[in-house]
N, C-alpha and C positions, 0 to 999 in steps of 0.2 A: 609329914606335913599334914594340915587339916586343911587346906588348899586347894586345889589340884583345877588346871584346866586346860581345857581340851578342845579341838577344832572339828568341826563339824560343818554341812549346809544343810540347807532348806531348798526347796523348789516354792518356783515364786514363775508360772508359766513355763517357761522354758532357759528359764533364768534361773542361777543357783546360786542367792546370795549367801555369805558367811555366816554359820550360825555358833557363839563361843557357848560350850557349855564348860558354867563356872561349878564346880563340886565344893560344898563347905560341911564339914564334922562340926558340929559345937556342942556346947557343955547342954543337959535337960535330958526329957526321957524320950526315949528312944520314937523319933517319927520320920517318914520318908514325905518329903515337901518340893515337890515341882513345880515353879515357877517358869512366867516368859510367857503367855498367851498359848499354851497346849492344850488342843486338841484332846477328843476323846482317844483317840487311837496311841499319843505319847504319852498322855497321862496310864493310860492304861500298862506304859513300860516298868515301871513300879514293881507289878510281881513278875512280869517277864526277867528285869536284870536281876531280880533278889535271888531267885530259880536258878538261872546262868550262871551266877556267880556262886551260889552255894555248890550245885552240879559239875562247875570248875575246879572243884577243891581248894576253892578261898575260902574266906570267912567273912559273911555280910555283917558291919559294925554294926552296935548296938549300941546308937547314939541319933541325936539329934542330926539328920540329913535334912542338906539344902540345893538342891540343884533348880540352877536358873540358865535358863538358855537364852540368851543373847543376842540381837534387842530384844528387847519386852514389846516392842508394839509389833513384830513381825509374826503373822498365824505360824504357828509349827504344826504338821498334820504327817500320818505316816510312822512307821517304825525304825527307821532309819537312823534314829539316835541312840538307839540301844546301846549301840559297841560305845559309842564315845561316852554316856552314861555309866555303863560298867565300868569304862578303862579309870572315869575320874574317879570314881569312889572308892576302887583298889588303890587310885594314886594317893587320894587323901588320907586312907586308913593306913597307907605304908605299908603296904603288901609287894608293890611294883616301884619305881622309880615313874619321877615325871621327869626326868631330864631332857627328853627329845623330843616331847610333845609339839612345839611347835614349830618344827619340820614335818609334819604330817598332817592327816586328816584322816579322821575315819567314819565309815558311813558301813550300817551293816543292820540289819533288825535281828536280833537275837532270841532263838529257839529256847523251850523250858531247860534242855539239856547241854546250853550253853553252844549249839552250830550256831550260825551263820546262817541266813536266809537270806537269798537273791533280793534288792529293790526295784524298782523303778526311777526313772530320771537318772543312769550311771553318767548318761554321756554328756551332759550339760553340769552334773557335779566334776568330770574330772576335766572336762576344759574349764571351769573353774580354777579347779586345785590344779592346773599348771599354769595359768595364766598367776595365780597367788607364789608360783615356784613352789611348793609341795607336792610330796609324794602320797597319795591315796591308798590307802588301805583297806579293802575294798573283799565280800565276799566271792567264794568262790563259781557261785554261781552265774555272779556277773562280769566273767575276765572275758571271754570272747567279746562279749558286749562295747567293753571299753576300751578294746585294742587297737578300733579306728582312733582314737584319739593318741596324738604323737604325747609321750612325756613316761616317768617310773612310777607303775600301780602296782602294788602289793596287794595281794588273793591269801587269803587264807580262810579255812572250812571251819575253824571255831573260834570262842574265845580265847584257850589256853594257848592257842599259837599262836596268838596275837602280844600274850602276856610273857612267853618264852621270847618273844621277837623283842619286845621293850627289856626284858630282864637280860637281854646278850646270850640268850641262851638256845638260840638257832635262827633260821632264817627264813623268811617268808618269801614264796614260790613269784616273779614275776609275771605280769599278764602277759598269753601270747601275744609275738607282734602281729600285725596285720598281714593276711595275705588278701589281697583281693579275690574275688574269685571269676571266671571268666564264666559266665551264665550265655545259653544260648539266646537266641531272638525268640521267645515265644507269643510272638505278636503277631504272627501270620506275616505275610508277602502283598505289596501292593499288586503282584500280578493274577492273585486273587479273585482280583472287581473284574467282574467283565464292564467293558466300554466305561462309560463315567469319564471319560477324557479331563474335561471341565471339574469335575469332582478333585481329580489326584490332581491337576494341577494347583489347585485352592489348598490343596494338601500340603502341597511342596511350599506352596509361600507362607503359609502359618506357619510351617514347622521351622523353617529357616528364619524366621527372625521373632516368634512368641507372638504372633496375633491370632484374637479372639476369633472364632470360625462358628457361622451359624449353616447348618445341612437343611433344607427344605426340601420336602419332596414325597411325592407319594408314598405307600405301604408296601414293602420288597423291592425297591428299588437300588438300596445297598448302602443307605444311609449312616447306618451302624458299624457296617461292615466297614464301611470307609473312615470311620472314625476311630477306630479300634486297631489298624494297620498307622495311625498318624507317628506309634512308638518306636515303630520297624523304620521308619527313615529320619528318625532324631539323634543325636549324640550321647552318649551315656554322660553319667554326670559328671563335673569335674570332683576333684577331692573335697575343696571346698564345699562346694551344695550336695555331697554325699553324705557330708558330716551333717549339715546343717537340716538334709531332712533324717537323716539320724535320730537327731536330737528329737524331734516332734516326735517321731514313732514312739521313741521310749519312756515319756512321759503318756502314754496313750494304752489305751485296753488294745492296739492294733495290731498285729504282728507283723516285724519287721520286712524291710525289703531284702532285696540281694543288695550288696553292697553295689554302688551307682546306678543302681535301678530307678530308672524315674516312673514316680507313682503315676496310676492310671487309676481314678476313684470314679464310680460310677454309682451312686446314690439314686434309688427308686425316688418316685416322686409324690409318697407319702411319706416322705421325711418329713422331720421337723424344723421349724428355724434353727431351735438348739443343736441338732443334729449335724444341722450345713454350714451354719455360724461358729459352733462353739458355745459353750457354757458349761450349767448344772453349777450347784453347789459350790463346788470344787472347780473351778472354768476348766475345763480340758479344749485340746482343739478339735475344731468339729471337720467336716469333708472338705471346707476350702483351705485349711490350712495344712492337712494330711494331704491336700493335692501340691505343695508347697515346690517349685523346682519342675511339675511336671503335669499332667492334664486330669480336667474335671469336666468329666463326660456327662452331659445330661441328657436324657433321652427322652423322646415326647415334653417335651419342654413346655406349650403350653398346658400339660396337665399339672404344672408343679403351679401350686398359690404364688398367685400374683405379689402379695404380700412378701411369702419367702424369698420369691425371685430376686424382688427388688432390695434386699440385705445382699442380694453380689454389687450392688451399684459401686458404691464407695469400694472394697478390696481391688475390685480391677483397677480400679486406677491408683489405689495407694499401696497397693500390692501388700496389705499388714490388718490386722484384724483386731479391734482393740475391744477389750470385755471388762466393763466394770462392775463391780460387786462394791458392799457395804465397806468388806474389810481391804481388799484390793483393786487396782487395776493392771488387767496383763494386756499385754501386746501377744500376739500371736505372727509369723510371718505367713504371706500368704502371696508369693509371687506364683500363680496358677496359672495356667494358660485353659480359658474356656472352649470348649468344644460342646454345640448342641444341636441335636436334630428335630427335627419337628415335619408333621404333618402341614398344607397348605389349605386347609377344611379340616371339620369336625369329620365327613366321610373318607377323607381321605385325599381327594382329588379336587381341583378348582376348575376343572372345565373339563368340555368333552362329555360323553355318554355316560360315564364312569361316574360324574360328577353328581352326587344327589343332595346338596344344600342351597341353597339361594346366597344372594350375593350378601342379605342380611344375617344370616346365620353364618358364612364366611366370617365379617367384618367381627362379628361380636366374638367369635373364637380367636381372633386375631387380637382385638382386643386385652385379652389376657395376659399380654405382655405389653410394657411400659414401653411408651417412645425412649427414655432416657436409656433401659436397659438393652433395648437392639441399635439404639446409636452408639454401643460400646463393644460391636460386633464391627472389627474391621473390614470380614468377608462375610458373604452371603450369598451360598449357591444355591440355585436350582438345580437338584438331582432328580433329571428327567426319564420315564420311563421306556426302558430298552427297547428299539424298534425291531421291526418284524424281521428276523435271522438272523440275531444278534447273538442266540444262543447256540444256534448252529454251526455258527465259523470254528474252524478246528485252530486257526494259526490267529489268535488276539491276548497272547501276553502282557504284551508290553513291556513297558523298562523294569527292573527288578528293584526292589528296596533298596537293594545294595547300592545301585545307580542314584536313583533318588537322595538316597544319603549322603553319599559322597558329594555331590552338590550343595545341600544344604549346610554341611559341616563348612564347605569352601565359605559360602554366604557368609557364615556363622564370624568363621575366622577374622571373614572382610571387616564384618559389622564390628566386633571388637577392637581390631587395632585404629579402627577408625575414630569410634566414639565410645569404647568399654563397656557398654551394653547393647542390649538387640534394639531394633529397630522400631518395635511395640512401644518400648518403653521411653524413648524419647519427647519431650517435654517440647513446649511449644518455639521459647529459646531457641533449643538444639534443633530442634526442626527449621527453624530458620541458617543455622550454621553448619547444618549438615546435610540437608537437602534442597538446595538452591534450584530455582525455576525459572528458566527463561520467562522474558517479559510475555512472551504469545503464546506460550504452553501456561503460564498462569491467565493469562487472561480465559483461555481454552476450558482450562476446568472450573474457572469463578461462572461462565455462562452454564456447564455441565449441572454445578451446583444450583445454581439458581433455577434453571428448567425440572431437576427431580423432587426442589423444595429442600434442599439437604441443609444441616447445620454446620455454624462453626464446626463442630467438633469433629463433622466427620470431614469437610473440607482437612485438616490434620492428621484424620487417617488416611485418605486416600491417598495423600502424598507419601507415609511412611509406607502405604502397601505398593506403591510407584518404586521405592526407594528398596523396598527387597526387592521385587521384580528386577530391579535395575542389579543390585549384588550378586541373586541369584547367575544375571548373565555375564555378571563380571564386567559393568559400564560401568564408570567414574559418577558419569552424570545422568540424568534424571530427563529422558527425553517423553514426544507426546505419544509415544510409542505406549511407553510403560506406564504413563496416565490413561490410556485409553482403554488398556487392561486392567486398571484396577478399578476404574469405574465397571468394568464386565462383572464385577463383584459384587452389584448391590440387588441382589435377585429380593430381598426382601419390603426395598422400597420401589419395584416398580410391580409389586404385586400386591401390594396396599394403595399402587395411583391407578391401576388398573379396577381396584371395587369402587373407588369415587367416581370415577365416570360415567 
């Protein structure tokens, strides 16, 4: 037949829509003609598949060639079309059979000497191609890759096995399944910190239902350290958001995690917006959406541009990161749980001997972070420094990760069968139907609010930071107990009403 076509995708963010490439022989003198909106990179497949195919021991026609990839207005960028390129042009010249083509899909960039070269984006191509009910056909390079994904992918290391495979004439190797793998905690122990009592408690309630955590406090106080142990008392991922930060990774220059590893990204604070956001050219996702399922640790927080900062404003609350370009617009996901530490002065210290800035050069470093952006900090400790023989005690443990965990996990459980997501995430609605407040516990914290100057917004965090506290201890309901601890949270705003006076 002079015909032939064949299934293919495209990445399009972390989306992998269909891409048909149609192969056509017609009558004229002999030219190769790529159509569909390709790239310099597909266009350039031209003498990659002529190479392959001749190097296969077929025979490239010597006729008018027409390959169009399907839609015409969607970019195609990447090498990835090669195999299906190849396969149609064998189909059409009548070298191979097309009979089974569309029960398949193939995705593969193809070497001068006809191998197989590993892609990028396997994992969002083959939840694709099972969600379409097709089997993927896929290099060798990329089968571990795509083994988290449940459904039949086919590996094979070149062209000619692919062409044996269509012709009935052997069989293509399936990918292995998955095993998980059991990876230790290598995130340190909370019994690490000495003291910081108030610290790992603030710990425990971020981690047990996904709220935002802002660390204040002196220089070696343990601020890092305690932010960096938040991994060791959280739950590994479920399958779901294993896959799902999967998928990000493998579209990214980043090298992957352990399988249910929640990412831990910590980004200096001479990144770029494009760096934290996402972008370039080509959009890729940047450090808030590689922190996607798991924590984005910032450090010294006031030294990162005010500017950039304020690009986290919108993802906290919409938990997705949306990047538009001339030719596209991508979504990106971006459910992150923020984690940042910061100094209380430009020297370090805000009172006491230690203290060498004025209360004007406090305010204006303060300054460099946005009211809107630390009113999306639902805690805020003060991490006070260690008193005199604090480093001398032989016996100050304390509870171990493991302990902490197990708690949290419990919370975790509550939080879900209750209302299917954590507690962070709950909308202003839900907050009304899942954290109810007596008539004089709310009147309680409307006076609280009013005296610290707080806003709406955080009057609704405080009640969701009430409402883990409450889970955490395994109470139904939401007493003035667990309000009066979560107002102990807001070390940030009374150390901004403490410069005004």
């Amino acid at each position: 037949m002079s015909l032939a076509i064949v299934n293919c995708r495209s990445l399009l963010g972390i989306a992998a829509p269909e891409v048909t490439v149609e192969v056509h022989l017609g009558r004229g003198l002999p030219a190769f003609n790529l159509v569909g909106l390709p790239e310099a990179s597909v266009k350039e497949a031209k003498e990659r598949v002529r190479s392959a195919i001749q190097n296969s021991q077929f025979e490239f026609p010597s006729s008018r060639l027409t390959v169009n990839l399907a839609p015409a207005d969607l970019p195609k960028h990447g090498g990835q079309f090669d195999l299906a390129i190849a396969l149609g042009i064998l189909a059409a010249s009548g070298q191979i059979p097309a009979t089974h083509f569309e029960q398949y899909e193939f995705y593969g960039e193809l070497a001068l000497s006809g191998d197989l070269r590993a892609c990028k984006g396997m994992i969002p191509v083959a939840m694709a191609a099972r969600a379409a009910r097709r089997t993927l056909v896929l290099p060798e390079a990329n089968a571990e890759q795509v083994s988290c994904v449940e459904g039949e992918h086919k590996v094979a290391a070149n062209l000619l096995q692919v062409c044996r495979f269509i012709c009935g004439q052997g069989e293509l190797a399936n990918a292995p399944e998955h095993q998980a793998p059991c990876f230790a905690n290598d995130h340190g122990d909370v019994t690490d910190i000495i003291g910081q009592y108030q610290g790992k408690r603030a710990l425990e309630i971020a981690a047990s239902a996904g709220h935002h955590l802002l660390l204040v406090g002196a220089p070696g106080t343990g601020k890092t350290m305690l932010a960096s142990r938040i991994l060791s008392i959280m739950p590994s991922l479920t399958e779901a958001e294993a896959l799902e930060t999967a998928a990000i990774y493998s579209i990214s220059d980043v090298p992957s995690l352990a399988w249910q590893a929640r990412p831990f990204r910590q980004p200096h604070h001479s990144s770029s917006a494009a760096a934290l956001v996402g972008g370039g050219g080509k959009p890729k996702p940047g450090e808030i959406s590689l922190s996607h399922n798991g924590i984005l640790f910032l450090d010294e927080l006031p030294e990162f541009s005010r500017a950039i900062l304020d690009n986290l404003r919108e993802p906290m609350e919409s938990q997705q990161i949306t990047i538009s370009r001339a030719t596209a617009r991508l979504n990106f996901p971006a459910k992150f749980q923020l984690v940042a530490a910061m100094n209380p002065s430009p020297c370090g210290y805000h009172q006491g001997e230690l203290c060498r800035s004025t209360p004007d050069q406090i305010q204006r470093y303060l300054q460099r972070l946005s009211g809107p952006l630390l009113d999306r900090f639902d805690l805020s400790v003060m991490i006070p420094i260690l008193p005199k023989g604090s480093l001398s005690q032989t016996n100050q443990e304390g509870e171990s990760s493991a302990t902490i965990k197990a708690r949290v996990e419990a919370s975790r459980t509550i939080q879900l069968q209750r209302q299917d997501k954590l507690n962070a995430h709950l909308t202003a609605a839900e907050i009304k139907q899942f954290c109810p407040l007596q008539q004089a516990d709310a009147e309680f914290l409307e006076s609280a609010i009013e005296k610290l100057g707080l806003s709406v917004r955080t009057w609704h965090s405080l009640i969701k930071v009430a409402r883990s506290i409450a889970d955490l201890a395994q109470v139904e309901y939401i007493n003035r107990q667990h309000l009066a601890e979560a107002l102990n949270y807001r070390a940030m705003e009374r150390l901004l009403a403490s410069l005004q006076r």
